[in-house]
N, C-alpha and C positions, 0 to 999 in steps of 0.2 A: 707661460712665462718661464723664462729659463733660469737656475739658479745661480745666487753671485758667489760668482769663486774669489779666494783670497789667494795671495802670492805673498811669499815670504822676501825680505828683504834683498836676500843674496840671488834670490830670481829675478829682483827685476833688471839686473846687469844684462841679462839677453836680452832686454827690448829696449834699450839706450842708443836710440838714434836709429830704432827700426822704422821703416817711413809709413808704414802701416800704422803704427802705432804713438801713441799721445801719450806722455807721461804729466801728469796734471798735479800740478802742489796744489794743494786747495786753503794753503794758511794766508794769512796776511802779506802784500806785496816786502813790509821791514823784515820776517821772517825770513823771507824767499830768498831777499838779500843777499841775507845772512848763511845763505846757505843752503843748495838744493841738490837734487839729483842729477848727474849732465844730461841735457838735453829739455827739461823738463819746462811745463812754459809756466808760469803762473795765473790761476784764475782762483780768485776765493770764492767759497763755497757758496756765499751770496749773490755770485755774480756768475754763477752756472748756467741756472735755465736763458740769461740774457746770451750766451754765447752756444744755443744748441742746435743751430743750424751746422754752425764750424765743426762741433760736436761729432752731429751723427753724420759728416764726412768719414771718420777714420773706422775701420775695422775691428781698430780696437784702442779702447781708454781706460790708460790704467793709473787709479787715484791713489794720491796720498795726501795725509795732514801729517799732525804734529804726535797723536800717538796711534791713530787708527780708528777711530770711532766717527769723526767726520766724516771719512772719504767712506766708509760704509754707507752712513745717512746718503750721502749723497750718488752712492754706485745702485742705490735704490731707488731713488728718485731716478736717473736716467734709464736705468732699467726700464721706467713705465714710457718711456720713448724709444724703446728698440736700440739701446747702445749697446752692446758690447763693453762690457767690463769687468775689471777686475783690480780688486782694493788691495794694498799692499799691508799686509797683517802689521802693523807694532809701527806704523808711518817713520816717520823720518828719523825720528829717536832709534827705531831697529837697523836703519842703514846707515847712522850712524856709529851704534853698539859692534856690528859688523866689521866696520874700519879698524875700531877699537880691540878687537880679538883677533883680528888678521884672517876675517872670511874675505872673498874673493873681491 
C-alpha cells in the first residue's frame, strides 16, 4: 500500500480544473454552498463509498473538509480501493487563511 501524501493549501491551485484530477469537498452540501474550492464537486464524507466507481475513474483525488481531519479518515479508506490520493493539510479553513494573507 502506498503512503498518503498531504498537500498544503496554496498546492492545490495546480490541480483546479486538472481533468485528471477530482477535487472533493467532503463537508455538508450548506457548507459547500457557502463556499468551495473552484472546480471542486461536493460529496460528504458519508456518501463516499456510494460514489466509488465515479471515484476510481480519476488518476487522482484530492480531499478536503472543514479542517483536515475528515478528508484524511476518508483518503484512508479509499486508499483500501486503489485510489490515488491526496488530503489537503488544514482543509478549507487553510485555503481560506491563504486568501486571507495574500498566498497565491
Amino acid at each position: 500500500m502506498s503512503c498518503l501524501e498531504t498537500i498544503k493549501a496554496d498546492d492545490v491551485v495546480y490541480y483546479i480544473g486538472h481533468p485528471d484530477v477530482l477535487i472533493i469537498d467532503l463537508r455538508n452540501k450548506e457548507d459547500y454552498i457557502k463556499g468551495h474550492i473552484p472546480s471542486a464537486v461536493n460529496i460528504p464524507y458519508d456518501n463516499l463509498k456510494d460514489q466509488l466507481a465515479v471515484l476510481k475513474q480519476k488518476k487522482l483525488l484530492i480531499l478536503y473538509c472543514d479542517r483536515g481531519n475528515i478528508s484524511l479518515i476518508a483518503a484512508r479508506d479509499l486508499m483500501k480501493y486503489g485510489c490515488k490520493i491526496k488530503s489537503m493539510y488544514g482543509g478549507i479553513r487553510a485555503y481560506h487563511g491563504r486568501l486571507e494573507t495574500g498566498g497565491l
